[in-house]
N, C-alpha and C positions, 0 to 999 in steps of 0.2 A: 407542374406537379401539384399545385394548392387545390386543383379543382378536384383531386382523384387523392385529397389526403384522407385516409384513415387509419383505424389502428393498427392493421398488417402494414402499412407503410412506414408507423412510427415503428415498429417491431424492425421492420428493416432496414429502415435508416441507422437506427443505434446499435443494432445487431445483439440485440438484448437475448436471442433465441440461443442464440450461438455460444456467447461468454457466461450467458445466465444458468449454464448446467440444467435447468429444468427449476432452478432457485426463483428467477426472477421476471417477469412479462411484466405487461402493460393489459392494465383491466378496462374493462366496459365507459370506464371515467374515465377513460385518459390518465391515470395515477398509475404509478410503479408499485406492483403488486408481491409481495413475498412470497415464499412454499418454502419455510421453511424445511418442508420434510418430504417435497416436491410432492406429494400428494393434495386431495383438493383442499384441506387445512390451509386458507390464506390470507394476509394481511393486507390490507390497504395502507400505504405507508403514509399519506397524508391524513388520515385518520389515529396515524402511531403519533405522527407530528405537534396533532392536535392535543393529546394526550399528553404528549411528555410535555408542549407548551401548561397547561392546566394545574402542573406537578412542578412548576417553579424552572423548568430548563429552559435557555435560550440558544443563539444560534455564537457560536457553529456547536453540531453537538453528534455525538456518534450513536449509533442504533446498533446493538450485538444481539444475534438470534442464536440464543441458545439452545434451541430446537436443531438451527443447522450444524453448529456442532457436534450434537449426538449423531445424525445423520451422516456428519462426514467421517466419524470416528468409525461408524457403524459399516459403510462404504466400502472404506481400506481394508476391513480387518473381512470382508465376508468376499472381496475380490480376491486375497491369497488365497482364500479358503479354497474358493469356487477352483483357482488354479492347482491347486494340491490336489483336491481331487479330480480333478481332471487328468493331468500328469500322471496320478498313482504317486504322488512324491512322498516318501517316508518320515516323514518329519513335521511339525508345526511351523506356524507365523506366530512370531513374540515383536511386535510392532512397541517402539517407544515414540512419546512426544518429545522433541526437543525444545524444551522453556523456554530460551532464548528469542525463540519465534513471536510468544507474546508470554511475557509473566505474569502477565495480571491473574491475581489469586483465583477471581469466577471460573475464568475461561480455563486456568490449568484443573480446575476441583470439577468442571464437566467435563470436561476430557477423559480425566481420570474415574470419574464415577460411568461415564458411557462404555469406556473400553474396560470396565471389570469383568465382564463375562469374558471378554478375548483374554484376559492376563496383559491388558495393554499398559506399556512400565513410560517411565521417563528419561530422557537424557540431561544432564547438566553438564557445564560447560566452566564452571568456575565456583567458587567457596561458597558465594551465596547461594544460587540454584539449587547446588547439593542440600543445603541447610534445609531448604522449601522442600527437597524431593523427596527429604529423610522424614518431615513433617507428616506429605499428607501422603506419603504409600503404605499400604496395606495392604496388599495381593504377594505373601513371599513366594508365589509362580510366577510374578512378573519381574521386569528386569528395572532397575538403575544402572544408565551406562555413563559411565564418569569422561566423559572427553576435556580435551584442550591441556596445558603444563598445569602441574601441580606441585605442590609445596608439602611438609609435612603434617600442617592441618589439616589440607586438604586430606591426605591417604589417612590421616589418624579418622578422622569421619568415616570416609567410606570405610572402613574397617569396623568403625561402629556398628554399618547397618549391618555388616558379615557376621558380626555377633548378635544382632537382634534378628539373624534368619534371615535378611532381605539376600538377595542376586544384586551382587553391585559388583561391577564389571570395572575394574582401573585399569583404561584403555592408554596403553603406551603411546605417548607423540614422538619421544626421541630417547635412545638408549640409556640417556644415564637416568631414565625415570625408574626404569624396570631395578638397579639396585637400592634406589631409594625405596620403591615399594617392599621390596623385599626386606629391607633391613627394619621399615618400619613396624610389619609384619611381626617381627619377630619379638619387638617389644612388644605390641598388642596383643600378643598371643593367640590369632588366626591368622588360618590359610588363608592368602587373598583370591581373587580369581581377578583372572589378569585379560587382558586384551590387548592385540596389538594391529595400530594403523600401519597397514603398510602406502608405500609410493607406488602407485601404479605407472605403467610407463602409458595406457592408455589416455589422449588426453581428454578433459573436460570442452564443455561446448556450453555460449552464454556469454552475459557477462559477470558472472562467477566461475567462470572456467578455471582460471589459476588458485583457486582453492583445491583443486588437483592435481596432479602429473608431476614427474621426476624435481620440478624444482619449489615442489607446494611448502606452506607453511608448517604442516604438520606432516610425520609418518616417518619411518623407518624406511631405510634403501634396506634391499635383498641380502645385502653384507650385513648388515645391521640384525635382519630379523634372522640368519645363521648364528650369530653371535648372542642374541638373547635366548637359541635355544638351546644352548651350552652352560649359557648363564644358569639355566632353569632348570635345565638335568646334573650341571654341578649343583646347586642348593637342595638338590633330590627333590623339587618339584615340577616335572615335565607336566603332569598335572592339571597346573594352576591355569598355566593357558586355555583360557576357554573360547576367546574368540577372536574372529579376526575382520580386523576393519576396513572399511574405503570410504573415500567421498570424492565426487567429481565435479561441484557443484547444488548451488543454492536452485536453481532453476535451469533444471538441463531440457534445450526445446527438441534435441531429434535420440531418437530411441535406437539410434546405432550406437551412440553413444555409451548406453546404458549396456549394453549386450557386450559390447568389446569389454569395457570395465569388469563387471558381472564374472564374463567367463574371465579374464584373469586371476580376476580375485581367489575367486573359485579355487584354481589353478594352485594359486599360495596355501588355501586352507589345506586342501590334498596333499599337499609335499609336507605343511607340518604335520598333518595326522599320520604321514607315512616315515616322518622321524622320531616320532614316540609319544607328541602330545595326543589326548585323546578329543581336545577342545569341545564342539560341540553347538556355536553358533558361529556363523556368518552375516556379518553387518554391513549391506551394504549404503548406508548412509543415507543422505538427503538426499537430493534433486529432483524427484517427483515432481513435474513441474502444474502452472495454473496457464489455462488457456484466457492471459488475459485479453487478446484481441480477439476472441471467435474463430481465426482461421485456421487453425487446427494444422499449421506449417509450423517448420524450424525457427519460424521467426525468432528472435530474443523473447516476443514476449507473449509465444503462442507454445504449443507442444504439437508432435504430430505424432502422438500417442493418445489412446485414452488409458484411464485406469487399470481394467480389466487386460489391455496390450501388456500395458507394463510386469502388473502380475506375473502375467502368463509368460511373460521371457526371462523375468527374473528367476521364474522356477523353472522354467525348463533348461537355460543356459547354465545353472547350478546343477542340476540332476543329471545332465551330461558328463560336465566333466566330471564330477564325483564319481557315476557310473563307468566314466573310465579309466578312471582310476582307483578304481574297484574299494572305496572307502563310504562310509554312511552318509547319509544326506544330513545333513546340518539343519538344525533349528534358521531360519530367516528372519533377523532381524533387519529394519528400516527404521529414518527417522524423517518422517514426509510430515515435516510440522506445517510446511509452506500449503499444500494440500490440505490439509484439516485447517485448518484457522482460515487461510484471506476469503474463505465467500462468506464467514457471519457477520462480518463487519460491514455496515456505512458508515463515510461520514455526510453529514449533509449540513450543507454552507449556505446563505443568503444569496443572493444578491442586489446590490441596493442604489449601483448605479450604473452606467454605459456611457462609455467614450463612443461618440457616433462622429465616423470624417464628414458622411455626406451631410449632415445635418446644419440645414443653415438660424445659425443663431443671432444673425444680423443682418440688416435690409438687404436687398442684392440689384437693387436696380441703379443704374447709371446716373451719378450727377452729375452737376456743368463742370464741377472741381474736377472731377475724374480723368484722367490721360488716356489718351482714344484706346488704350490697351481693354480696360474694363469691358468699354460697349462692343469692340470684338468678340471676348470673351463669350458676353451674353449673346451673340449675333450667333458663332458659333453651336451655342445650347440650342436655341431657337430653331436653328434646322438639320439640328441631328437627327440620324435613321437608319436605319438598320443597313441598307447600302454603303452612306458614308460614315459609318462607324470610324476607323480604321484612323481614316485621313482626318476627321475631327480631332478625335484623341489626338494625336500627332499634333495636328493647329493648336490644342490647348493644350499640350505640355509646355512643346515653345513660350506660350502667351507667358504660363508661371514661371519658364526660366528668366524669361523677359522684368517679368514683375518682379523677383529677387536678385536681380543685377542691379535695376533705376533703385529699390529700395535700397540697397546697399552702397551706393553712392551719392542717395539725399534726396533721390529725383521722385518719389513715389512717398506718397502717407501711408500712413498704418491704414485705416477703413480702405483707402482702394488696392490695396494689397490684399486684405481681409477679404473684398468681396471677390477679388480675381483668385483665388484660392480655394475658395467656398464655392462657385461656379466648375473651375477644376473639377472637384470629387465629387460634384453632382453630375456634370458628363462622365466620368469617368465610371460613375456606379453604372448610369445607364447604357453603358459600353459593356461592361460586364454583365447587365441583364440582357441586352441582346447577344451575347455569346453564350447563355447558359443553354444547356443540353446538346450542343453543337457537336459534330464528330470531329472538329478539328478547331481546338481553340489555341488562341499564338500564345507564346509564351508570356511575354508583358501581360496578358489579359490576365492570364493565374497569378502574374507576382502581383498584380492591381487588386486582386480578388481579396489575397491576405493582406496585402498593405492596407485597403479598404474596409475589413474586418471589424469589429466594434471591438472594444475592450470593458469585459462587465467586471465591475470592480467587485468582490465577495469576502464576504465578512469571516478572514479565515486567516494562519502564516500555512507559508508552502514548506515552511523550514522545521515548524510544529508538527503540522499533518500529513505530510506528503514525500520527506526526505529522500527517500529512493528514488521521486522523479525528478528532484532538484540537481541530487548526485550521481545519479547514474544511468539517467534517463530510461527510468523503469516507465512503460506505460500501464495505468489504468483505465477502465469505462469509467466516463462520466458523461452524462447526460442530466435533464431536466426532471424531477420524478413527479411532475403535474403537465398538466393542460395538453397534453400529448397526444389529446384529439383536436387540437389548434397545429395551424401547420406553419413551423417553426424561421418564420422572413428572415431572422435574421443570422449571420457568421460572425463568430466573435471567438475571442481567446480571453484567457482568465486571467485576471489581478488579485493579486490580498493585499493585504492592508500593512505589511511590513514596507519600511521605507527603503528596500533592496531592489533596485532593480532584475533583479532573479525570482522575483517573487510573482510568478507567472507561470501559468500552462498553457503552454504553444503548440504541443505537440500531441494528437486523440488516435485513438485507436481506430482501424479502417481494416475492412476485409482483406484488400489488395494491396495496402500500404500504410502510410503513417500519412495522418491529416495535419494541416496546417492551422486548421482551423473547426469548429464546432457549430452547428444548427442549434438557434435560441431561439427564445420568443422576445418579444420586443416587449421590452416594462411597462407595465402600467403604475400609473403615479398610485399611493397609496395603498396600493396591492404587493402580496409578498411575493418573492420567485424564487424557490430552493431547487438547487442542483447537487445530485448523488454522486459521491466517489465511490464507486462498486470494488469490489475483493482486495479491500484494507486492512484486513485482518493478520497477514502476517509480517511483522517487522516496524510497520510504521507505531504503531503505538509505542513503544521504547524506543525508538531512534531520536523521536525530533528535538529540535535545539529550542534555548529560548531566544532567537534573534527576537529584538527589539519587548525581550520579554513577556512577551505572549506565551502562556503554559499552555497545561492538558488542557480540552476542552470537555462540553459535559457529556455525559453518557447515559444513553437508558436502556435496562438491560431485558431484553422480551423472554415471552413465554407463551405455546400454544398451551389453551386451557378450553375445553368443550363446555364446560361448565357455565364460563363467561357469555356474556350477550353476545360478546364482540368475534369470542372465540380466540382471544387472548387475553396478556393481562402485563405490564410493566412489571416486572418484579423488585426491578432496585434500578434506583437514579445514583449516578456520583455524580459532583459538582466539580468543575473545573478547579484549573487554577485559580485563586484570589490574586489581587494585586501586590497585598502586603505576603505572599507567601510568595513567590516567584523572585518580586525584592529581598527577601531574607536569604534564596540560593547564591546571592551578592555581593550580600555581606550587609545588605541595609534593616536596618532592625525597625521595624515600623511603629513601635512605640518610641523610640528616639524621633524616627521622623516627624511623628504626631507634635512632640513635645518642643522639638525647633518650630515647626512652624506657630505652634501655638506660642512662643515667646514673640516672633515676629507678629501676628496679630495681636499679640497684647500690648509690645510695641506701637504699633500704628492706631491704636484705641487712643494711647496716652496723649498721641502725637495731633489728635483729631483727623486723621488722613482717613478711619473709619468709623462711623458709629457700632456701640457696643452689638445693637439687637443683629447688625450686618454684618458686624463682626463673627458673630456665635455661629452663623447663620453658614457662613463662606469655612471655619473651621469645621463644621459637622458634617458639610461635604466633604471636604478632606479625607473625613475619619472616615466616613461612609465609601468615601471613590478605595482604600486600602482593604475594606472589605469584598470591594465587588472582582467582576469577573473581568480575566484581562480583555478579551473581546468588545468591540460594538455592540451595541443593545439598542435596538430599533424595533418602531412602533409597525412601522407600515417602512415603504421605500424611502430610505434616507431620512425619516422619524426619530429621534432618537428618544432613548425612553431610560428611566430612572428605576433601579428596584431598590 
């Protein structure tokens, strides 16, 4: 394949076409090219690289295209469109974000300023959200829909914004909410507008599927929502009910699923508009899913829908049953935060070094010390060939079982054990280069392949940036975002730098299946080699932990600008975690820290164990490493460097 590599080959190898929406290819450089607005407006991302380097950020650090935000806001909200009027459907799309997805201030204030023309609202999910939602809404045609239990702070709020004019929706989870709102209500002195999740019996698909069906965390059983609507015409407000909920899932991958949901739901709204509430929208929640592997199946972590499908069944499965059930179409509300957020996110990671098996890092040739097992070994090497593949391998497994048996009973030293091991994965690689492209490769030869695989260590936690793949085996793209007109020798899986043995990606995304492993290019000393985590944008940024103390990392926040030379421009950098700010989440106060250790070197001054100026010297580091960033800081490959 290396003689016939180029850029349609790297396009296809990483299936950048596929998962990249029309967001992301590989340009004329071999570099990973942005759209954020899939038009020809585009970024060279190692030229973004360079840029936020120049502006004080180092690695690992996140790239958000706030271009593609608007774009995706812009998207959702014109594929209802397009389906309403297709349909004839009577009624609008009132689309909200759900916070939860990513809080960060930028990303929620472009969201919310893209979908002003649509009337696009927000969801929150708990006291604080609401507080943020009540902040920056402004549109009182759009909606605030209050999900998750609530307490009476929380309903005393949302009651605020029903007095400052906003549509704030207090969506019931479980019945004894609905007399809480009500009673609160009444001291606040406004009508609320109420909503209630129901339990659908259809079930969810994924793995967020049990965030749905008869035995989900949230939602009213069918007795339950009989019984709130008695509640509600005894308080003489049948009214208030405005709308009714569902959710099936975070990431639902097949579109039957949506449709059975859909028309159920549907189904509930009808019978309450046909018991006296006049409500008014239908919510049917998240799951909109991301085609994060390209293949556009059921997989967990593809969809076999596109956007414009989904629309178009959500309003037509709605307009049915409503129509036969001879009641109005309902406003359509959604909360596709997963969709709008994960494609404007990268993160991108170093890597700074590789674990290589075949790699011989010590002599290999036979001495007179050696036990005849060695010069077999190399005897072996010497006349392997693509004929006797098979039956070589075979002789040199033997030879290594042989060598870790005498070693384990005294009979063998370390170096000729070392070289009869290092001989091993040197045939063993070339056993697996002569089975490559082969229509029928044995199985041992593929588990050799991963076993044989490099490990590139990357200057990142899996537990920080990545959590959804650590916990729940969410897959993303990742790939190399340079030199992608070099054709990629080498197979490896990812390391960070946390001392957790789970601190690893083993697992890549593939058209036909899930890989084992990943196509790299092989280090050069002194040169840098950054690799892309593609559609991070929803969830990972709030999720991750601080194993081993490693915080947020840095950010740089883009912008397409015609104006510019570049035809962008950085608009805002945040800085990661510091060391003394992630210790203080602890309990460790880094000004006490400072101040013990500086008694200990004043200590050791008095005692002569250091001189004063080496003293000052080794404290100022101190003070300076509680300022810096939790990450590695390297020059070039395994450089390390000082800011």
């Amino acid at each position: 394949m290396k003689q016939n590599w180029d850029i349609p080959a790297a396009i296809s190898l990483y299936n950048i076409d596929r998962w990249g929406s029309g967001y992301f290819t590989i340009n004329d450089r071999g570099n990973i090219q942005v759209n954020p607005t899939r038009a020809p407006a585009a970024i060279d991302i190692m030229e973004l690289i360079e840029e936020a380097k120049q502006q004080g950020l180092t690695f690992p650090m996140v790239l958000r295209f706030q271009d593609l935000l608007r774009d995706r806001v812009e998207t959702i909200n014109k594929a209802f469109a397009a389906a309403m009027q297709e349909a004839n459907y009577r009624n609008e799309y009132r689309g909200v974000f759900p916070i939860k997805v990513n809080q960060l201030r930028e990303v929620v204030e472009e969201i919310v300023d893209a979908g002003a023309p649509y009337h696009f609202g927000i969801e929150a999910g708990s006291k604080p959200e609401l507080l943020a939602a009540m902040a920056i809404h402004r549109d009182h045609e759009s909606l605030i829909i209050c999900n998750g239990y609530k307490d009476k702070l929380f309903i005393e709020n949302a009651l605020l914004g029903r007095k400052l004019g906003k549509k704030v929706i207090l969506v019931v989870e479980k019945i004894e909410e609905l007399a809480e709102i009500l009673r609160v209500s009444k001291e606040v002195g406004v009508e609320p507008m109420i909503g209630i999740r129901v339990r659908l019996a259809a079930k969810g698909a994924g793995k967020w599927a049990t965030s749905g069906g008869e035995n989900a965390k949230f939602g009213v059983s069918t007795a339950e929502l009989v019984a709130a609507s008695e509640l509600l015409k005894k308080e003489g407000l049948p009214n208030a009910l405005k709308l009714v909920h569902f959710h099936v899932g975070s990431q639902v991958p097949d579109i039957g699923t949506i449709k059975r949901a859909v028309r159920e739901a549907a189904r509930f709204y009808s019978k309450l508009h046909k018991l006296g509430h006049e409500l008014g929208y239908l919510d049917v929640g998240g799951g909109l899913g991301v085609d994060y592997d390209g293949s556009r199946t059921a997989f967990d972590s593809s969809t076999n829908y596109s956007l414009h499908e989904y629309a178009r069944d959500i309003v037509w499965n709605i307009m049915e049953v409503c129509d036969s059930e001879k009641v109005p179409h309902p406003a359509i509300v959604s909360e596709s935060g997963r969709a709008i957020v994960a494609h404007h996110s990268i993160l991108v990671v170093e890597a700074f070094g590789a674990i290589e098996k075949d790699k011989a890092p010590i002599q290999i040739e036979a001495v007179a010390e050696d036990p005849k097992q060695v010069g077999e070994v190399l005897e072996i090497q010497r006349n392997l060939t693509q004929q006797n593949r098979m039956e070589s391998l075979h002789d040199a497994q033997q030879l290594k079982e042989q060598a870790q048996s005498m070693f384990d009973l005294g009979l063998m030293g370390l170096e000729s054990k070392a070289r009869i091991e290092t001989v091993y994965w040197q045939i063993a690689k070339k056993v697996v280069d002569f089975c490559a492209g082969m229509k029928y490769v044995p199985e041992e030869v593929k588990d050799l392949e991963v076993t044989l695989s490099d490990q590139y260590v990357c200057n990142f936690s899996v537990f920080q940036s990545l959590l959804d793949h650590w916990a729940l085996g969410q897959l993303f793209p990742v790939m190399p975002i340079h030199r992608l007109n070099e054709f990629p020798e080498r197979q490896g899986t990812l390391v960070d730098i946390t001392c957790d043995s789970d601190g690893k990606v083993s697992k890549f995304i593939d058209l036909q299946d899930v890989k084992d492993t990943l196509s790299l290019h092989k280090l050069k000393p002194g040169e840098h080699y950054y690799l892309g985590f593609f559609l991070m944008g929803a969830y990972q940024d709030i999720m991750g932990d601080l194993h081993n103390l490693f915080g947020r990392v840095n950010e740089a926040h883009v912008f397409l600008d015609e104006d510019e030379e570049s035809g962008w421009y950085i608009e805002e950098t945040i800085e990661g975690s510091a060391i003394g700010e992630v210790l203080s989440m602890t309990q460790w106060d880094k000004n006490e820290l400072a101040r013990q250790v500086k008694a200990q070197v004043d200590a050791a001054i008095k005692s002569d164990r250091l001189k004063p100026s080496e003293a000052m010297k080794l404290l100022a580091n101190y003070e300076r490493a509680l300022k810096g960033y939790t990450y590695l800081q390297f020059n070039g490959n395994g450089t390390s460097a000082t800011k």
